[in-house]
N, C-alpha and C positions, 0 to 999 in steps of 0.2 A: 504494500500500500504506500500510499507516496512518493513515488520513488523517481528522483530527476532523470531525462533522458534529455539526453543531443537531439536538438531539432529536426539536423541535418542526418545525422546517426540514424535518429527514430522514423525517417524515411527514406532511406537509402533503397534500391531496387523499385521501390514503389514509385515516389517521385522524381527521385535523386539519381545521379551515377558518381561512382568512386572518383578520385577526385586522380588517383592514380591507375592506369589500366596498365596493365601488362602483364605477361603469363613468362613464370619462368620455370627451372629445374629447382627441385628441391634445393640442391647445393650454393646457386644463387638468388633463392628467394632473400636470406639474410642479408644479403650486400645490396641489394635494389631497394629493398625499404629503407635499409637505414640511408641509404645513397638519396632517395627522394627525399624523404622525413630530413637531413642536415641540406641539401641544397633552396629546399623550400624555404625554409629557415634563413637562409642566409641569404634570397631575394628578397624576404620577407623584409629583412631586416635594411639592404642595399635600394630598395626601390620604395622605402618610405617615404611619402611626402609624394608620388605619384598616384594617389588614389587607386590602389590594388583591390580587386575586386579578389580572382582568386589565380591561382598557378595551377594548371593540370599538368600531368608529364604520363604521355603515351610510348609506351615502347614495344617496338618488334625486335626480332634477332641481330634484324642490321643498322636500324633506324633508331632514332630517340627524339621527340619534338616535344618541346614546352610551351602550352596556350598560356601566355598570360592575358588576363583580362582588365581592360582600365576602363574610366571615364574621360582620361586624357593620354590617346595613344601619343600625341604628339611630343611630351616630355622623354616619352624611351625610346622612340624613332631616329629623333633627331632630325638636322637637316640630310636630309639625301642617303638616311638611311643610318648615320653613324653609330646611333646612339646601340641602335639592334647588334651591331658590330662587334663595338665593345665590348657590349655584353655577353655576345657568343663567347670571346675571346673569356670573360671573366671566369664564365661557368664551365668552362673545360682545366681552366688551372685549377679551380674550386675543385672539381673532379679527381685531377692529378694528385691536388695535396688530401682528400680523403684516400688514396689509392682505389679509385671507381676506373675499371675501363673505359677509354675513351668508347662513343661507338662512331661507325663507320661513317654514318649519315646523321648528323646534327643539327635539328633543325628549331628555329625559335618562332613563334608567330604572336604575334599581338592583336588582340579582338575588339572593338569598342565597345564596349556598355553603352545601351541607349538610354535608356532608364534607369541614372545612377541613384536619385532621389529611393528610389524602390528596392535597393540593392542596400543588406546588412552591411557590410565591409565596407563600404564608401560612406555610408552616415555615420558607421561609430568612427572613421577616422575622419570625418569631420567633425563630430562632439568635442575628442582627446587637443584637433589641432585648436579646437578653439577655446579647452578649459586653458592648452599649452601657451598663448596667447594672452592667460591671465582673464580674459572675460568673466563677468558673473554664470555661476555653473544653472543658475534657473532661466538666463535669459538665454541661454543656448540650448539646451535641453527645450525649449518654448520655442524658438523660433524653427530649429531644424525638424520638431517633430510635428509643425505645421507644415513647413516645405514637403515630408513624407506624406502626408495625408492631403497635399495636392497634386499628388504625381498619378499618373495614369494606371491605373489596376489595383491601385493600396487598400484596402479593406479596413486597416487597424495596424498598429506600432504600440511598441512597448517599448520605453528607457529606461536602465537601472543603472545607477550612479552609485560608486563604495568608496570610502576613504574620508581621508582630512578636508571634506569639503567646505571651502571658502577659507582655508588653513588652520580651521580648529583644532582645536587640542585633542580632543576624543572624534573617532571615526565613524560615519553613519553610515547609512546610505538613504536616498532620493529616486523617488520611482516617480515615473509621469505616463500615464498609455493614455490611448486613442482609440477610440472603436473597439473589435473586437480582436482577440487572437487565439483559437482554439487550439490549444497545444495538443489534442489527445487523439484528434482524429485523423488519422491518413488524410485523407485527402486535400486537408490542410497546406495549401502551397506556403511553408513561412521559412522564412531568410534568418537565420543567428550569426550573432557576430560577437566575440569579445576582443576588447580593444584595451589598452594600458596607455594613460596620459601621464608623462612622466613630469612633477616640476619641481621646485625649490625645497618643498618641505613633503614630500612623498611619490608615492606612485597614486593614482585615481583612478581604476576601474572602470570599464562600460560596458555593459553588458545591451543589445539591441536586437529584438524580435521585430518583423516585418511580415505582416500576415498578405496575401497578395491573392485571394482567394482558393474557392475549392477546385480542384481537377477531374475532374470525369473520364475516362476511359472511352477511345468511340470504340464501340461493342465491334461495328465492321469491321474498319482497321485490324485490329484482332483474330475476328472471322479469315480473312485473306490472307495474313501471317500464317493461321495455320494450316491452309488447304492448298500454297505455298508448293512446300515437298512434297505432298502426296501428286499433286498434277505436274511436277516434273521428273517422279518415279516414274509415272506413267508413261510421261515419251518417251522419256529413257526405256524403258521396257518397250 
């Protein structure tokens, strides 16, 4: 009873797909996660301040490509392509010094987010850049969680604020939601995010739910997926 679940976790397969694909040998399953789980990490950390949505890393036998996803591809582009460059170049030394195989075919692509407003990851790191800024933590928290609730398909948002807020002595937190957000039901399309605003007198917490409606399954779709194989057994035969 009670018991907290990942948003994102709590609808994987359903709504969700892994964030990393790739099928390996048992022998190098160990070195590919840890290999994603430290590079991740460390775009994570290298491309703050460009509005990151999320990092997927697909791999085949000979191939390896990293979607990153922004609301501003132009900051990692660069002019005429640089910025993409460099960053290949970063993430194969990154590679080198974890001892990850290079692979053969390395490839980077960068996606735009249309709907950054509606996207977890891009509001909680506008809340963190604006507590970072020193602004009031109520008038940011207010203004951005009305931006979310006028963006196209938003149903309900929830913020949750932890720490020395407004640099008190003792540590609270500050919750503000909007609409509705039903955490419990699959079909629940909602966006999580935790974010960390680092400043003078602590770290501040953000925690952001983004409910963005239900999902429905079209039943056809479905139907034709699975009559698929059986009607090209048949030519085949």
């Amino acid at each position: 009873m009670s018991k907290i679940v990942h948003p994102y976790a709590h609808r994987l397969i359903i709504l969700r797909d892994w964030k990393s694909r790739w099928f390996a040998d048992p022998k190098k399953y160990v070195s590919y996660l840890k290999g994603d789980v430290l590079i991740r990490q460390y775009l994570e950390k290298k491309l703050r301040g460009m509005y990151i949505s999320t990092i997927e890393i697909e791999r085949s036998r000979k191939a390896t490509r990293f979607i990153i996803k922004t609301s501003r591809p132009g900051l990692i582009i660069g002019r005429s392509g640089e910025g993409t460059e460099k960053l290949k170049v970063d993430i194969l030394k990154k590679m080198d010094n974890l001892k990850i195989p290079r692979p053969e075919d390395f490839r980077l692509e960068v996606v735009e987010v249309s709907n950054p407003e509606a996207d977890a990851a891009i509001v909680a790191y506008m809340i963190a850049e604006g507590l970072e800024k020193r602004m009031p933590y109520r008038r940011v928290i207010k203004t951005i969680i009305e931006k979310v609730m006028t963006a196209r398909g938003v149903e309900g948002a929830r913020v949750v604020l932890s720490g020395r807020l407004g640099g008190a002595d003792i540590a609270r937190t500050e919750e503000l939601k909007r609409g509705s957000v039903p955490l419990q039901s699959f079909r629940a399309d909602i966006d999580f995010k935790r974010e960390r605003a680092t400043l003078s007198y602590g770290v501040v917490g953000v925690k952001v739910w983004i409910y963005r409606g239900k999902i429905f399954a079209d039943r056809n779709t479905k139907n034709t997926k699975k009559t698929e194989p059986l009607e090209n057994k048949s030519k085949s035969d």
